[in-house]
N, C-alpha and C positions, 0 to 999 in steps of 0.2 A: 405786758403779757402775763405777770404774775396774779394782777387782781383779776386777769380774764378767768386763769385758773383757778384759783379762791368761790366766783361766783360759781359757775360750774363743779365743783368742788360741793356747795352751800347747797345750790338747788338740787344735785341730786341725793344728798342725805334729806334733803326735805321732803320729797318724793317717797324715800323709803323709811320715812316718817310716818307719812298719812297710809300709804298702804299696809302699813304694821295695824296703825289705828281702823282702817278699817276691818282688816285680819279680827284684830280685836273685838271688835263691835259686834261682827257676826258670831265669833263664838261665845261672847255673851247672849246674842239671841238664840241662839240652839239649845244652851243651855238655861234660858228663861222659858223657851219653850215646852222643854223636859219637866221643868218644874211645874210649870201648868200642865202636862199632860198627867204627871205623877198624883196630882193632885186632885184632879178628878178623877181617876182610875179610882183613889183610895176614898175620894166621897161616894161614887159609884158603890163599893166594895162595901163599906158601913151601912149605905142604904139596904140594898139588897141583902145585908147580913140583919139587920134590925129587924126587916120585914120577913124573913123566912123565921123570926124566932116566935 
């Protein structure tokens, strides 16, 4: 009964394991997103700032 408890035990840290990682993963892509967005706002902004001079 004790190694029943152990695996049970195992598999649900593992579970909130990957669910972390994927927690993870997407706030990495919101924030890879932001970066591409920020990025072309500010080529946008250069352009349009070059051309009105």
């Amino acid at each position: 009964m004790k190694f029943f408890k152990k695996v049970i035990r195992v598999r649900k840290s593992e579970k909130r394991g990957s669910f972390v990682q994927v927690a993870n993963s997407k706030v990495v892509f919101y924030m890879h997103l932001q970066l591409i967005k920020d990025n072309i706002l500010s080529v946008v902004i250069c352009y349009t700032y070059r051309r009105s001079m």
